[in-house]
N, C-alpha and C positions, 0 to 999 in steps of 0.2 A: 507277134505283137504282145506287151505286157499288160499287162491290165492293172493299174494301180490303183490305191483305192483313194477315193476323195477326201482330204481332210479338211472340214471347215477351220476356218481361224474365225478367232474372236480380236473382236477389237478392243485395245485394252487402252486407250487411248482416255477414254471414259471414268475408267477404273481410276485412274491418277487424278483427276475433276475430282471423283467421289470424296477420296483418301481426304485430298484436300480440304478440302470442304468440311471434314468431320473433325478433323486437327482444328481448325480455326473456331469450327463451333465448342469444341470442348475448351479450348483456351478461351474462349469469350463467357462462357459458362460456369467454369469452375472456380471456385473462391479459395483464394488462399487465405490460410491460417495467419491471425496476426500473430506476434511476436508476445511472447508473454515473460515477466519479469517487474523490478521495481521500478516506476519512476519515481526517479530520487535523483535532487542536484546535488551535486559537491559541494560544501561550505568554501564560500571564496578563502584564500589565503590572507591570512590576518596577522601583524607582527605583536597582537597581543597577546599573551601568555594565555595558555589556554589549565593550565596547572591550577584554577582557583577554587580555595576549598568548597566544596557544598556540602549543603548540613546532610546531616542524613533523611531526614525526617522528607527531603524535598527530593527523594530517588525512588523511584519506584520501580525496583529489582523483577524483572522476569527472566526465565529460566526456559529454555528447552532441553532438557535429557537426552541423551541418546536411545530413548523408546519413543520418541516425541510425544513424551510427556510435558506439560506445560505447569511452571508451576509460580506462583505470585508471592511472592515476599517467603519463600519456601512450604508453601502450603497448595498441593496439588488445584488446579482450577480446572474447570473444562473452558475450551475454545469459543465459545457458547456467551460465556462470564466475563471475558476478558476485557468487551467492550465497554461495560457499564461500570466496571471495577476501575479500568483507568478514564474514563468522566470523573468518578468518585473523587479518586487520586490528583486529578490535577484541576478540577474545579470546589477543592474544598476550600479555601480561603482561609486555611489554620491562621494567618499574624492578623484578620479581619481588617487586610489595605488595598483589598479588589472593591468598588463598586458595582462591579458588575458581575460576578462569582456566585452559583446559586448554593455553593455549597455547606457542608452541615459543620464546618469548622474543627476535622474531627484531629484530636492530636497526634494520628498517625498518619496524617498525611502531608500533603503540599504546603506551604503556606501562603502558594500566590503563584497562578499559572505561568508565571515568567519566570520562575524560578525551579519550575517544575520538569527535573530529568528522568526518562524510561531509560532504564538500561538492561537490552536485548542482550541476553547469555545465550551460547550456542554450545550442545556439546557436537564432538567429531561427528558420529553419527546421527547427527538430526537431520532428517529428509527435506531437502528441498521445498516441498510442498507444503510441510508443516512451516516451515520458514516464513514464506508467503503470505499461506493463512493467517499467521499472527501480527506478521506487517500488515495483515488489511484490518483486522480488527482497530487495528491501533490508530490505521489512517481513519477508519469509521470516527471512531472516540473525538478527534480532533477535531475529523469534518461536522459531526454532530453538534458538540461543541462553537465551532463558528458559526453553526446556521444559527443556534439561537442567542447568539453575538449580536447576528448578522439582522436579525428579526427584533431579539429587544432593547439594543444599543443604537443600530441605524435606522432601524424602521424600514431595513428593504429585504427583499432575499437575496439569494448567496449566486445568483445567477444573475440579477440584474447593479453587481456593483461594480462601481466602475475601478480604476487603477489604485487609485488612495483611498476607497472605504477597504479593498481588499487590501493594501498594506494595513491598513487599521486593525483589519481583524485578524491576520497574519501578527502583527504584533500584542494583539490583545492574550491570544495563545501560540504562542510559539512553540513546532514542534522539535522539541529536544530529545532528541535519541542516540544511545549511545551502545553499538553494539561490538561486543569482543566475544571469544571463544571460553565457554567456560574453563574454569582450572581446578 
């Protein structure tokens, strides 16, 4: 007679419930990363010549280096500066035909926010990240800019205006940006 020896089994039946069940809780649990980068629309297609001179005086030149150094009309700025430097820039009202322009008229700058181009230089090695950071600065300057549009021309804020006070104030400051690689 042999004598074998008893092996219990486990039932694993259970074990596939568990698994389960932990998959589902982690998928309903964990948050994915949004998608990070610019939102920016394409300027429609337009058969008008886009070649027209602009004065100098209504460009306001920034620079990123390839140390991502930032620098404004060729004079180093910190990241910090950039936002209140282009308010400066494009709400000075240098030719005095904004009425609604709080700015100090000064002769090196804009002479009227609709006339008012940032031109973003990039060298090869500028980091991604510094990229960004400066595009938010710039969208801040703008957005700032329209809220107190938006507050001392309509008399509402910038959240509760409907489809044509915000083309109003889209057109009161319009943002013109023009970026290329520096040379």
């Amino acid at each position: 007679m042999r004598h074998s020896k008893l092996i219990p089994e486990v039932n694993a039946g259970s074990m596939a419930d568990i698994a389960f069940l932990l998959l589902i809780f982690f998928l309903v649990t964990a948050t994915i990363p949004k998608d990070k980068g610019i939102n920016r629309m394409l300027p429609k297609y337009s058969e008008i010549p886009t070649n027209v001179p602009i004065n100098e005086r209504n460009i306001l030149r920034i620079m990123i280096n390839n140390n991502n150094e930032i620098m404004l009309e060729n004079e180093l700025i910190a990241l910090e500066d950039l936002k209140e430097a282009t308010k400066n820039f494009i709400d000075n009202n240098g030719d005095a035909s904004c009425n609604y322009c709080n700015g100090a008229q000064s002769e090196n700058a804009s002479d009227h926010p609709k006339k008012a181009v940032v031109s973003l230089q990039t060298g090869k090695q500028t980091s991604y990240q510094q990229f960004i950071a400066v595009q938010d600065e710039l969208t801040k300057a703008y957005f700032e800019l329209r809220q107190i549009y938006s507050q001392n021309i309509l008399k509402k804020e910038v959240d509760n205006l409907s489809k044509t006070d915000l083309k109003k104030v889209k057109e009161a400051y319009p943002f013109i940006l023009s970026e290329a690689l520096t040379k």
